[in-house]
C-alpha positions in Angstrom: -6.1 4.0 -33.1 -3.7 2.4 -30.5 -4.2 -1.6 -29.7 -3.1 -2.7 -26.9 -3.3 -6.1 -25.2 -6.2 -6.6 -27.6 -8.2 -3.8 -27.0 -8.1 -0.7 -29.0 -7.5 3.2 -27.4 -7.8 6.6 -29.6 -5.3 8.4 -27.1 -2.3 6.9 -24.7 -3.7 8.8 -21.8 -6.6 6.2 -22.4 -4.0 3.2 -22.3 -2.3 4.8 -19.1 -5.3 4.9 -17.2 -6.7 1.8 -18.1 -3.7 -0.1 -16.8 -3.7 2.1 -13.6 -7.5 1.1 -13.1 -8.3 1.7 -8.9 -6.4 2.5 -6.5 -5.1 -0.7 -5.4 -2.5 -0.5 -8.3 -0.7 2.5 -7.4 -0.4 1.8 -3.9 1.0 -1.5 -5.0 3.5 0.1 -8.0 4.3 3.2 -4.5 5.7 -0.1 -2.3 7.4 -1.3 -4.8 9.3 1.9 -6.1 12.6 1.7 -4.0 12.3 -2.3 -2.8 11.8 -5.8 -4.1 8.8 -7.0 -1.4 7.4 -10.1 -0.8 3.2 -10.4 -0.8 2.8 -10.2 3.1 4.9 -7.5 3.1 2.8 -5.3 0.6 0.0 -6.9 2.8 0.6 -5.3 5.4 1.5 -1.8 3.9 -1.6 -1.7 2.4 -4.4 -1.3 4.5 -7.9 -2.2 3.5 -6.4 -4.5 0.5 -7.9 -8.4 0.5 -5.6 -10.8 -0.1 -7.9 -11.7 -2.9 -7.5 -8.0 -4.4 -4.3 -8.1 -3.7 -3.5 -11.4 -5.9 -5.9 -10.2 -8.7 -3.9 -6.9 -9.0 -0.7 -8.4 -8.6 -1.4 -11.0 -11.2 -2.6 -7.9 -13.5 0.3 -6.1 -12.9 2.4 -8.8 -13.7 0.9 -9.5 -17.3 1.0 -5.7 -18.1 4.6 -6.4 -17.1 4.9 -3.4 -15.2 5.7 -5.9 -12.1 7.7 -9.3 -11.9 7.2 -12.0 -9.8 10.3 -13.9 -9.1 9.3 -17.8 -6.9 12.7 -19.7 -5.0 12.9 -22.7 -5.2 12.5 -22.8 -1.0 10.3 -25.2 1.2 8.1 -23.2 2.2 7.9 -20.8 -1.2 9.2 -17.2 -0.9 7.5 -15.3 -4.1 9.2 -11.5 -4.5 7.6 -8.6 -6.4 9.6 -6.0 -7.8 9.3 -3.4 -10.4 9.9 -3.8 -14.2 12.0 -1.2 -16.0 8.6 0.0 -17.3 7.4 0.0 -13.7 10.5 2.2 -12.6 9.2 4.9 -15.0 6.6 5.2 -12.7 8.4 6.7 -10.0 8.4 10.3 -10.9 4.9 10.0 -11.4 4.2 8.8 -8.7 6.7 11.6 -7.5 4.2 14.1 -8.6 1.1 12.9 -7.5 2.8 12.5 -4.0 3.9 16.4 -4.3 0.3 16.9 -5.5 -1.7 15.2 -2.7 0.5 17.4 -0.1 0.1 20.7 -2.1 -3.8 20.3 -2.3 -4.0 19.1 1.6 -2.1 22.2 2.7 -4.6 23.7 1.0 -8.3 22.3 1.6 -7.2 19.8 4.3 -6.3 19.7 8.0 -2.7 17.9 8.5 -0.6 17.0 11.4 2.4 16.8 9.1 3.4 13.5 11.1 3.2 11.4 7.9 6.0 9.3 6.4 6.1 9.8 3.0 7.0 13.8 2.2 7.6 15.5 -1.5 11.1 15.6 -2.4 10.6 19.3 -4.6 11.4 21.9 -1.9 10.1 24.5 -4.4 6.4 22.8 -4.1 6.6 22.7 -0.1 7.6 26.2 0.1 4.5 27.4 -1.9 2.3 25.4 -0.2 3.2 27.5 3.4 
């Protein structure tokens, strides 16, 4: 038995996905990979999010410390979200998922290949052609 947070997992995989709950999270953790970002920024880069959702998940990530929230001392406030070094452990996950999603809509999906964010493993792209 694992306990986490107070609540108690028989496998990690069951701790991993329970802090990644939604989607919301992992869009959040992918804008926050390379760059510190303030809220309206990740606002804006994630489309369909409330602000509410937003918040919640923000606030959720922050007391799994996976994110930190830094606040200046500035009139008006200026609040900054960045990645713990837990967080930044993320990134080749994420990595792989992003290499995942490409491989399986070469393969079932229809794609203009106009999109921003493209796998990194050359290997992956050339047996997806």
């Amino acid at each position: 038995m694992i306990k986490v947070n107070n609540t108690e997992y028989n496998c990690p995989f069951e701790v991993a996905i329970d802090i990644m709950d939604g989607k919301w999270k992992l869009y959040i953790l992918w804008h926050l990979r390379h760059k510190t970002r303030r809220f309206s920024d990740l606002k804006r880069r994630i489309p369909g999010i409330t602000q509410k959702m937003l918040t919640q998940k923000l606030r959720e990530l922050e007391e799994e410390r996976i994110v930190i929230r830094k606040v200046y001392a500035e009139v008006p406030p200026r609040v900054e979200y960045s990645l713990t070094e837990f967080g930044k452990q993320l990134e080749p996950i994420m990595e792989l998922l992003l290499e995942w999603g490409h491989y399986y809509s070469i393969a079932y999906g229809e794609s203009d290949y106009q999109y921003e964010c493209r796998p990194k493993n050359k290997k992956l792209l050339e047996m997806a052609s």
